[in-house]
FIKOLZA-1660 file (N, C-alpha, C; in steps of 0.1 Angstrom, whole numbers, plus 5000, padded with zeros to 4 digits):
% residues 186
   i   px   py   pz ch aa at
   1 8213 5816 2051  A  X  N
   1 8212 5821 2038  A  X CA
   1 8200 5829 2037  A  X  C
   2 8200 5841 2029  A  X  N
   2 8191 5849 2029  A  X CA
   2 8181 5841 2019  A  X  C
   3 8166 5844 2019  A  X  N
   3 8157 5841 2009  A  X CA
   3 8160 5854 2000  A  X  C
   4 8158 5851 1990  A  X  N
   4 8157 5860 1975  A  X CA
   4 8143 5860 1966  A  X  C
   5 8131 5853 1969  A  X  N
   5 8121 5852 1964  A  X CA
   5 8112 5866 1965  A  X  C
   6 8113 5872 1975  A  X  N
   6 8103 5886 1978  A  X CA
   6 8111 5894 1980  A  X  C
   7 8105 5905 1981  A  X  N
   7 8113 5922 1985  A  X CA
   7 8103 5928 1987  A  X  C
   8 8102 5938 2001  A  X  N
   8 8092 5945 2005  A  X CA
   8 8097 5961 1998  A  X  C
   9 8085 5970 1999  A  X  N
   9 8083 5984 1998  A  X CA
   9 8076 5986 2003  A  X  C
  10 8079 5993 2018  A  X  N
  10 8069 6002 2030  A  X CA
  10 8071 6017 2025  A  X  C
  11 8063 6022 2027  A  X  N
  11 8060 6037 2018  A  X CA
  11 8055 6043 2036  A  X  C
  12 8060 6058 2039  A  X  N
  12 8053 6065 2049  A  X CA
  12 8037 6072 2043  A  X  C
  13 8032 6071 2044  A  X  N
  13 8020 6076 2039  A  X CA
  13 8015 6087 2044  A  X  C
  14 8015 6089 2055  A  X  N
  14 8014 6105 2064  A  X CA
  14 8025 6113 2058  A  X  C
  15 8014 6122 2050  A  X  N
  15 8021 6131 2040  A  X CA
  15 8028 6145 2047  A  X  C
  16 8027 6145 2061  A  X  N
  16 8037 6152 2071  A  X CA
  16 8053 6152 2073  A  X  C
  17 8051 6137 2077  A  X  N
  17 8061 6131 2077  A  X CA
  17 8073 6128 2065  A  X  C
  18 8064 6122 2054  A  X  N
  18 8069 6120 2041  A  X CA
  18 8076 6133 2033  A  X  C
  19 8068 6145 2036  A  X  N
  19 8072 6156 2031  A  X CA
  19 8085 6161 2034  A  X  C
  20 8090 6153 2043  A  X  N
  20 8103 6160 2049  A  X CA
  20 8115 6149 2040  A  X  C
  21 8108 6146 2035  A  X  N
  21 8117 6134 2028  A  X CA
  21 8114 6134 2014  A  X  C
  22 8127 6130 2007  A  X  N
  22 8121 6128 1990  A  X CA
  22 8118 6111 1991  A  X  C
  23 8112 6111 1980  A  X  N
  23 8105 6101 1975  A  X CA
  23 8111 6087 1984  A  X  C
  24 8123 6085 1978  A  X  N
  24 8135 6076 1979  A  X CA
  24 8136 6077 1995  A  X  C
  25 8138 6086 2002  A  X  N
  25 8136 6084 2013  A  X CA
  25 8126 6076 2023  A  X  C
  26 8118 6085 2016  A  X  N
  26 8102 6085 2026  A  X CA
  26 8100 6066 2021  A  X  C
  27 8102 6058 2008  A  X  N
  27 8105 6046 2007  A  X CA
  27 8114 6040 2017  A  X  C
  28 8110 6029 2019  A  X  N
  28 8121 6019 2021  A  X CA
  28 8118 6004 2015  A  X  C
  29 8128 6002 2008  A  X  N
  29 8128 5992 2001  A  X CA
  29 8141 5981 2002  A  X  C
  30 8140 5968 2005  A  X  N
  30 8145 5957 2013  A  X CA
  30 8144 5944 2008  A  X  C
  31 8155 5935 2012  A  X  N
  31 8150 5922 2005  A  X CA
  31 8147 5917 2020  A  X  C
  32 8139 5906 2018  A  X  N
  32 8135 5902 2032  A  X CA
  32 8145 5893 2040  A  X  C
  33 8148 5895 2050  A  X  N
  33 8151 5880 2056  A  X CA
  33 8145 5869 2062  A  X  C
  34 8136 5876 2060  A  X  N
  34 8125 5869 2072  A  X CA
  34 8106 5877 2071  A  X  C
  35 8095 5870 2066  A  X  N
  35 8082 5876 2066  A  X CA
  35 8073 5870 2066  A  X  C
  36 8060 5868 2070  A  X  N
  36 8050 5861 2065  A  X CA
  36 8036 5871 2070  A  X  C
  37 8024 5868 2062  A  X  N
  37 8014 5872 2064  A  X CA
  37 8005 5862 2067  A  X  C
  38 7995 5867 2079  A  X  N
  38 7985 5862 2082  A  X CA
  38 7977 5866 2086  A  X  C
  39 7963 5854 2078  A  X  N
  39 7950 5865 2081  A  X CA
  39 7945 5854 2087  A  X  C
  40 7940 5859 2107  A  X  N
  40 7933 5851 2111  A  X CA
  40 7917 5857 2113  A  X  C
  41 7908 5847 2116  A  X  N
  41 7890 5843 2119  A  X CA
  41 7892 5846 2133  A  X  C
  42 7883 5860 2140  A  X  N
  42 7884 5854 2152  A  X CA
  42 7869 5855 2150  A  X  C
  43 7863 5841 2157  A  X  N
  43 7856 5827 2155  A  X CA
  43 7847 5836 2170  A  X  C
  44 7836 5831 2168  A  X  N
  44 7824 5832 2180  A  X CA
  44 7814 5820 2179  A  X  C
  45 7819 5812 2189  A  X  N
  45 7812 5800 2194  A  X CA
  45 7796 5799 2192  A  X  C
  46 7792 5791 2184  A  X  N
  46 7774 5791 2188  A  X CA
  46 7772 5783 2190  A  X  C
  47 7763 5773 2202  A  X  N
  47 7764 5762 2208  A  X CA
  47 7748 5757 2200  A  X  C
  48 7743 5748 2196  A  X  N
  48 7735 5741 2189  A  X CA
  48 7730 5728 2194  A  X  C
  49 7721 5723 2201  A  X  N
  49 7716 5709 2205  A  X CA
  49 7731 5703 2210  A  X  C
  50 7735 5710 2220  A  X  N
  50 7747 5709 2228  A  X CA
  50 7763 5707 2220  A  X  C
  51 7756 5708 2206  A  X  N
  51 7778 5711 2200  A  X CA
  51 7780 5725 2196  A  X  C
  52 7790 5722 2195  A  X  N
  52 7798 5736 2188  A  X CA
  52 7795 5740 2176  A  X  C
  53 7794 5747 2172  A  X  N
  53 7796 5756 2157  A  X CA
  53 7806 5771 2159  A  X  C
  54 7806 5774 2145  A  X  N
  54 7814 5786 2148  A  X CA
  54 7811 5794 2135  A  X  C
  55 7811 5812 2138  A  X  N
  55 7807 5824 2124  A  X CA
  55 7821 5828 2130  A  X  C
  56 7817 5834 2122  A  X  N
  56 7831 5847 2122  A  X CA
  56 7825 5862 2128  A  X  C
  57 7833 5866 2139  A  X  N
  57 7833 5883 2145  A  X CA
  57 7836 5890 2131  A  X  C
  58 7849 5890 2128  A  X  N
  58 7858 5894 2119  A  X CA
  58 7873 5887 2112  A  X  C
  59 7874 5897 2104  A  X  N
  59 7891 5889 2103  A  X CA
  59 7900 5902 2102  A  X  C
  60 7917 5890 2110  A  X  N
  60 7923 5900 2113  A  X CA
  60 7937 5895 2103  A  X  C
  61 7940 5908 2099  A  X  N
  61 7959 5905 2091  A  X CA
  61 7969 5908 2098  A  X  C
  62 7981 5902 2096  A  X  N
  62 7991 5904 2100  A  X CA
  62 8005 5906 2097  A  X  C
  63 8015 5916 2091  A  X  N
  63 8023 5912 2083  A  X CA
  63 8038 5913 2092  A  X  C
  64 8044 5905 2094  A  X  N
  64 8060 5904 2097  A  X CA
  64 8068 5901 2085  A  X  C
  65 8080 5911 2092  A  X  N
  65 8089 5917 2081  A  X CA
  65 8103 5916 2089  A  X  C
  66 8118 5905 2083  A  X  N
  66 8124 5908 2089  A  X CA
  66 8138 5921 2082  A  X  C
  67 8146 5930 2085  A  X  N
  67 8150 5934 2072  A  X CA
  67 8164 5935 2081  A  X  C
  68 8176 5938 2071  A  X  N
  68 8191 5941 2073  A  X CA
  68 8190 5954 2078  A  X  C
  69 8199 5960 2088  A  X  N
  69 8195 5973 2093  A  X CA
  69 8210 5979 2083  A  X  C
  70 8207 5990 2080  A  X  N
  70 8214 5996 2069  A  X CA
  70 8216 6014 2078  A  X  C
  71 8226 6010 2089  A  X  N
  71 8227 6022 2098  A  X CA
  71 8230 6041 2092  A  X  C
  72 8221 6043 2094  A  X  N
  72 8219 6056 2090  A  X CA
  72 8210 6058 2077  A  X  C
  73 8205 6050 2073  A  X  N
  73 8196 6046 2059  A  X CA
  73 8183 6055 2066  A  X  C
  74 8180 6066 2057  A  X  N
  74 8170 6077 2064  A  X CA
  74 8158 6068 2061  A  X  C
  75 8151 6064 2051  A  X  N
  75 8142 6054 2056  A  X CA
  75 8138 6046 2064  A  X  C
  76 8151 6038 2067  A  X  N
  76 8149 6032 2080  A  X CA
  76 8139 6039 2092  A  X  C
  77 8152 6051 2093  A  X  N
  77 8148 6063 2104  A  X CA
  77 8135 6070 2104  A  X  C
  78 8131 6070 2094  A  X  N
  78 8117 6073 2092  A  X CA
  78 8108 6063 2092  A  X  C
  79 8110 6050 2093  A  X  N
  79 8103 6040 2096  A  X CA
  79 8097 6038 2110  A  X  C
  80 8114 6043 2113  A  X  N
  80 8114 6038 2135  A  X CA
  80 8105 6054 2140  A  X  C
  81 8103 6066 2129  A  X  N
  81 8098 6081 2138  A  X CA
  81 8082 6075 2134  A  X  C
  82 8077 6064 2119  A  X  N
  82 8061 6066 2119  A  X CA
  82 8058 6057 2128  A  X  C
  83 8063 6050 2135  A  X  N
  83 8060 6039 2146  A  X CA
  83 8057 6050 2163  A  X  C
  84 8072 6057 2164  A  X  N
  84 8067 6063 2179  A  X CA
  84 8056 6075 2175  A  X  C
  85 8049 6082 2163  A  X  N
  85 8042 6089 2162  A  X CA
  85 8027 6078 2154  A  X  C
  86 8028 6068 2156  A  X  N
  86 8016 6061 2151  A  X CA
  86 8010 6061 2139  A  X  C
  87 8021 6064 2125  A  X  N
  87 8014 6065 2116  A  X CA
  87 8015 6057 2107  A  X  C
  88 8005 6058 2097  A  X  N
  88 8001 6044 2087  A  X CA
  88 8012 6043 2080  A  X  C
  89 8013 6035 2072  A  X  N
  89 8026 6027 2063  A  X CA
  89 8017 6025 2052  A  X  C
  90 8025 6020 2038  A  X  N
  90 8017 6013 2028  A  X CA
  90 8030 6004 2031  A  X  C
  91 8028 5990 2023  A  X  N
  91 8031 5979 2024  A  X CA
  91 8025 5973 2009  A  X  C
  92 8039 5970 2005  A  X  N
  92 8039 5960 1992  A  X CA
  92 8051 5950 1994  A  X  C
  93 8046 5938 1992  A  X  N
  93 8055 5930 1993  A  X CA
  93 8051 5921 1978  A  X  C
  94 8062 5922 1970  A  X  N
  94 8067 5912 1955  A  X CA
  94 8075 5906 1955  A  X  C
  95 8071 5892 1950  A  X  N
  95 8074 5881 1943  A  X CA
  95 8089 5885 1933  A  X  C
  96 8100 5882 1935  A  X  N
  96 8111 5888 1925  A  X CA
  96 8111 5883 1912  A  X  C
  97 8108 5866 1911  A  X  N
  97 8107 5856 1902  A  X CA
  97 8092 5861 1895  A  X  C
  98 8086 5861 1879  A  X  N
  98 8075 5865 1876  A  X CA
  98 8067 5850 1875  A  X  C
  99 8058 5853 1875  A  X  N
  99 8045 5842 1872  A  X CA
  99 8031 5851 1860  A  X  C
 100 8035 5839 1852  A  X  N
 100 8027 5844 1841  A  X CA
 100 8028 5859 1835  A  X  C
 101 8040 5859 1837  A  X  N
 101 8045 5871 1829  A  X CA
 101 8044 5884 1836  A  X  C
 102 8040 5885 1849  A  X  N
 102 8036 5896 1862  A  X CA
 102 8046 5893 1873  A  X  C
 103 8049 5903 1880  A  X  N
 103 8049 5899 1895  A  X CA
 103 8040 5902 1906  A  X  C
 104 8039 5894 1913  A  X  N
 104 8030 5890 1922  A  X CA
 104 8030 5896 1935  A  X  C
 105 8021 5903 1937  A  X  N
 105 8025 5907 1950  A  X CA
 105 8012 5913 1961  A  X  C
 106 8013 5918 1973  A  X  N
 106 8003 5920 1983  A  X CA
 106 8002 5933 1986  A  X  C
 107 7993 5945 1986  A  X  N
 107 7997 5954 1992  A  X CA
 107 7985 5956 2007  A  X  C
 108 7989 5968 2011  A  X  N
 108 7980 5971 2025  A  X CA
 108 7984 5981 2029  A  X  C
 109 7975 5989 2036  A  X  N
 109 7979 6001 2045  A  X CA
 109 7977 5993 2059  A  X  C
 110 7995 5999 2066  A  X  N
 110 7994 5987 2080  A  X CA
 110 7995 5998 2092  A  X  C
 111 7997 5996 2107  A  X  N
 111 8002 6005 2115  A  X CA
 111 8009 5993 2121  A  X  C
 112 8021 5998 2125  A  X  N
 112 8031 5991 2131  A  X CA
 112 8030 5990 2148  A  X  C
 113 8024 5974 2146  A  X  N
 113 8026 5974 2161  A  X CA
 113 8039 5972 2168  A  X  C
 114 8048 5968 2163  A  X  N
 114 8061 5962 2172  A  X CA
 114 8071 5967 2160  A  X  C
 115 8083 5974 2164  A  X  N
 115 8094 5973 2157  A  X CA
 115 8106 5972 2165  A  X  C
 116 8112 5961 2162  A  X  N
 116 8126 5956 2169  A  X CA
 116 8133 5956 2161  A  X  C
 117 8147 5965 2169  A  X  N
 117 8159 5965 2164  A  X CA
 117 8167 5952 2167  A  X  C
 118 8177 5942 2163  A  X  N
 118 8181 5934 2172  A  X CA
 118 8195 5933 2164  A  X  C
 119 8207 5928 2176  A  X  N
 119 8218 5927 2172  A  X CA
 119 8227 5917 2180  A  X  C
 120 8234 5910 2173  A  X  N
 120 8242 5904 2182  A  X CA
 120 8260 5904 2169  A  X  C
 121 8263 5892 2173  A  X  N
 121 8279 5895 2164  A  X CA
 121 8278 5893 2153  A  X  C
 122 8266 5883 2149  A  X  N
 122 8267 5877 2133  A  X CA
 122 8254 5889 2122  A  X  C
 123 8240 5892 2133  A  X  N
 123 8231 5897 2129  A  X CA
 123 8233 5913 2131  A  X  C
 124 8226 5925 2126  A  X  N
 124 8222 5936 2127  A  X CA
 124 8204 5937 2119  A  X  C
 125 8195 5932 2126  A  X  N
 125 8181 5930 2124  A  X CA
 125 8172 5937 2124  A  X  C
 126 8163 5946 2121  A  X  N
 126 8145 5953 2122  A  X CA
 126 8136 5940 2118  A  X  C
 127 8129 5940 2130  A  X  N
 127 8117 5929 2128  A  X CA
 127 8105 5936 2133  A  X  C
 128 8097 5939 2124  A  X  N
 128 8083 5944 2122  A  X CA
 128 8073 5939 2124  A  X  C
 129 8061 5939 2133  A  X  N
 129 8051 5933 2136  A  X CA
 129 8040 5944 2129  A  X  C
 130 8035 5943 2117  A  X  N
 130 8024 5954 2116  A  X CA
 130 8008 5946 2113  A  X  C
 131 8000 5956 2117  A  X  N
 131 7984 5949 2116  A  X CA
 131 7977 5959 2105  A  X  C
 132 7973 5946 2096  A  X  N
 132 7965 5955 2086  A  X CA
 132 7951 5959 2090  A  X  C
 133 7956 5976 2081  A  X  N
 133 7940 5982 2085  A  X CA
 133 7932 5977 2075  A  X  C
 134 7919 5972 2078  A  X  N
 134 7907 5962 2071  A  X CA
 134 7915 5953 2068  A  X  C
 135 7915 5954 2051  A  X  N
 135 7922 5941 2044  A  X CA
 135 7933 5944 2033  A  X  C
 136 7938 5933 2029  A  X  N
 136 7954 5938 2021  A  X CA
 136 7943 5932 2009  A  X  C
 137 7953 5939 1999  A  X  N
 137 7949 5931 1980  A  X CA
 137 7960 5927 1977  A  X  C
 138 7955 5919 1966  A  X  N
 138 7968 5911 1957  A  X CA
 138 7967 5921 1947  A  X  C
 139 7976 5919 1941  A  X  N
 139 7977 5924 1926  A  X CA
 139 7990 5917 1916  A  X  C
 140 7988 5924 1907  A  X  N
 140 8002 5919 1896  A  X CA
 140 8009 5936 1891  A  X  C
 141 8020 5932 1890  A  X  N
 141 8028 5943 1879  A  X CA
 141 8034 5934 1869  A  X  C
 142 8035 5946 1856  A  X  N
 142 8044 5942 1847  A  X CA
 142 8059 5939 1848  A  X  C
 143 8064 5947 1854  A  X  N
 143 8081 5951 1852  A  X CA
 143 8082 5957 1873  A  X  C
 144 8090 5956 1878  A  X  N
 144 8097 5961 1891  A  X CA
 144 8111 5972 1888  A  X  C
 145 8112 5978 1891  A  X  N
 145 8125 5987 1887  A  X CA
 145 8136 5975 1886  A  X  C
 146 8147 5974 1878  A  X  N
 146 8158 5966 1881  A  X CA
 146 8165 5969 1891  A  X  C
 147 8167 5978 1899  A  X  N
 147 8178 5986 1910  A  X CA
 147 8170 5978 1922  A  X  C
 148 8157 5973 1915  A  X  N
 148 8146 5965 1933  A  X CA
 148 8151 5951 1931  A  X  C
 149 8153 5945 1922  A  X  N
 149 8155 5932 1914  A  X CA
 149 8170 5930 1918  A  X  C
 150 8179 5939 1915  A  X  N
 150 8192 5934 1913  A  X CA
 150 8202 5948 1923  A  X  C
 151 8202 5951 1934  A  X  N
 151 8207 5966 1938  A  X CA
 151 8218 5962 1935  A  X  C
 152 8226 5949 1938  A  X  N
 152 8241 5949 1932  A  X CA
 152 8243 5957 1917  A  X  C
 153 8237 5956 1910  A  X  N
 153 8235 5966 1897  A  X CA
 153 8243 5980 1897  A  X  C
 154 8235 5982 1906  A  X  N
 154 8239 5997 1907  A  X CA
 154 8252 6002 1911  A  X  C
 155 8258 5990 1919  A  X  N
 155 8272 5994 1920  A  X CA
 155 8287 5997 1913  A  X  C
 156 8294 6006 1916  A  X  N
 156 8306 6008 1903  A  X CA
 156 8314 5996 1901  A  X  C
 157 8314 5997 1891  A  X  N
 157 8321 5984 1879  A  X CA
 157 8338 5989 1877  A  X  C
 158 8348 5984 1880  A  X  N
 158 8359 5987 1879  A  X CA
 158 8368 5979 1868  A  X  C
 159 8370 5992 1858  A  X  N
 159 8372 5986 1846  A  X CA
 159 8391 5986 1846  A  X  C
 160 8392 5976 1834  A  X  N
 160 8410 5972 1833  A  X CA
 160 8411 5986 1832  A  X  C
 161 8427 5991 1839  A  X  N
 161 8432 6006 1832  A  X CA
 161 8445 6005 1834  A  X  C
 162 8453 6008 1827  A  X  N
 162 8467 6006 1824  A  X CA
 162 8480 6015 1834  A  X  C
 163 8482 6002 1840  A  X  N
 163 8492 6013 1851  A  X CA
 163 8501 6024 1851  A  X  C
 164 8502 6034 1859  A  X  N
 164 8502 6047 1862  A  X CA
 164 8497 6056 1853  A  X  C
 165 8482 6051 1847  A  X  N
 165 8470 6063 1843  A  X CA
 165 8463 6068 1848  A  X  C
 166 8463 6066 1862  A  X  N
 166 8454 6075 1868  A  X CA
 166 8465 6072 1884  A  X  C
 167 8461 6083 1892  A  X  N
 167 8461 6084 1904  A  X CA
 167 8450 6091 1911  A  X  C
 168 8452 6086 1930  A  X  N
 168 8448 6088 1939  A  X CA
 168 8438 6077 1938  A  X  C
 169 8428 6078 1953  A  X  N
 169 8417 6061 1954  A  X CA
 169 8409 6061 1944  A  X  C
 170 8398 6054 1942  A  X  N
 170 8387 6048 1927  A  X CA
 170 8378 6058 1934  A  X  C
 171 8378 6065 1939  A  X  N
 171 8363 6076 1945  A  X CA
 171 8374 6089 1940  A  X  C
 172 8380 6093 1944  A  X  N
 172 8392 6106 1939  A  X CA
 172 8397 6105 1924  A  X  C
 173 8400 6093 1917  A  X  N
 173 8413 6091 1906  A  X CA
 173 8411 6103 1896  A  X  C
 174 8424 6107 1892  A  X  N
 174 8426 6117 1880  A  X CA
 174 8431 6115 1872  A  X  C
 175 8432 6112 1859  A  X  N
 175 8443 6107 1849  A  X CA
 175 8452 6114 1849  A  X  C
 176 8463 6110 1852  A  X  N
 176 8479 6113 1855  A  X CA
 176 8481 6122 1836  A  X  C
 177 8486 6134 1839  A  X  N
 177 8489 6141 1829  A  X CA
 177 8505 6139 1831  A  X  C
 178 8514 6131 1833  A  X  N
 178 8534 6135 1834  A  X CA
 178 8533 6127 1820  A  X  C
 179 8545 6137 1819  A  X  N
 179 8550 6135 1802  A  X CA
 179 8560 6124 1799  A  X  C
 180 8565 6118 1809  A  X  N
 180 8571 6102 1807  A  X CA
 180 8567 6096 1813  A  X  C
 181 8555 6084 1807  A  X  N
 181 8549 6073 1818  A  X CA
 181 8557 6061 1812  A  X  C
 182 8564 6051 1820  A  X  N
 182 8568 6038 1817  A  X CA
 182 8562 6031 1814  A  X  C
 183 8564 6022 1801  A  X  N
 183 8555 6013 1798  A  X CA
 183 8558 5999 1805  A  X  C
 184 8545 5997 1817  A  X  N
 184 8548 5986 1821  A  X CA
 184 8538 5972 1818  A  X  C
 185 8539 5973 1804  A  X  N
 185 8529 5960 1797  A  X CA
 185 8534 5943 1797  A  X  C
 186 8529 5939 1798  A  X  N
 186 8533 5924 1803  A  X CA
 186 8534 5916 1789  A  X  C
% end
C-alpha cells in the first residue's frame, strides 16, 4: 500500500534546461512511495587522556525519493537529462495532512547522485538518491494546490445521460441530432 502522508515537488532549476519546458513540465510532482531524509555528523575523533571524544568535520544531507514511473511524463524525462548533465534540482517535500493550520514541509537545492529506474511485473519504480547542497529548511504553507492533494480530482466525472443522446466514445461523443429517438426509460 502506497503511503499518502507526503508528496514531493522537484523543480529543474538550471534555467537552460527548464527553459525548454513550461512550468508544469520542468516540475515534477509525485506522491511518494517510498523517502526519507538524513542528515549525518561526520565525526573527527579527538583522543583525550587516552578516550575518545568527538567534533564535528561537517554535516551531510541526504534525500531518497521513491516515485511511480509515469512513461513518457516529460518531467520525469527531464529529471533523468538534469542527472546525466549534473544539474541542481529544488526539492520540496509536504506533509498532505495540515498541522496547526499549515503544511509542513522541507525544501533544498539537491544534485542527484543515483537515479534508478526499476521494474519488474508488479512495480514500474524511479528511486532517487540526492545530496543536499549545504543545508535543507523547513518551512510551512498555507494552502497546496488541490490537483497536489487530490490529482484524482482532476479527472472526468461521467455524468447519468439518457440513452441514445449522444454517440461515439466519452473523448469523441456528439449529441445525436435524429428526429425519432426511442424512449427507452425504465
Amino acid at each position: 500500500m502506497a503511503q499518502d502522508k507526503y508528496i514531493v515537488a522537484l523543480q529543474i532549476a538550471d534555467k537552460d534546461l527548464a527553459k525548454k519546458l513550461t512550468i508544469e513540465e520542468a516540475t515534477l510532482l509525485g506522491s511518494l512511495a517510498e523517502g526519507g531524509h538524513t542528515i549525518s555528523n561526520d565525526l573527527a575523533e579527538i583522543i583525550q587522556g587516552g578516550k575518545k571524544d568527538y567534533s564535528r568535520n561537517s554535516v551531510e544531507e541526504e534525500i531518497k525519493l521513491t516515485l511511480d514511473v509515469v512513461p513518457g511524463d516529460k518531467g520525469q524525462l527531464a529529471l533523468k537529462e538534469s542527472v546525466k548533465q549534473f544539474k541542481q534540482l529544488r526539492v520540496w517535500i509536504w506533509e498532505t495532512k495540515k498541522r496547526d493550520g499549515k503544511h509542513h514541509g522541507v525544501f533544498a537545492y539537491v544534485v542527484i547522485e543515483e537515479h534508478e529506474w526499476s521494474f519488474d511485473d508488479e512495480d514500474n519504480k524511479i528511486e532517487i538518491t540526492a545530496k543536499v547542497k549545504f543545508n535543507s529548511a523547513d518551512g510551512t504553507i498555507n494552502d497546496l494546490p488541490k490537483e497536489w492533494l487530490n490529482p484524482s480530482a482532476l479527472a472526468p466525472v461521467v455524468e447519468f445521460e439518457d440513452m441514445n443522446a449522444y454517440e461515439d466514445s466519452y473523448e469523441n461523443r456528439t449529441k445525436k441530432t435524429t428526429a425519432g429517438s426511442s424512449d427507452l426509460s425504465m
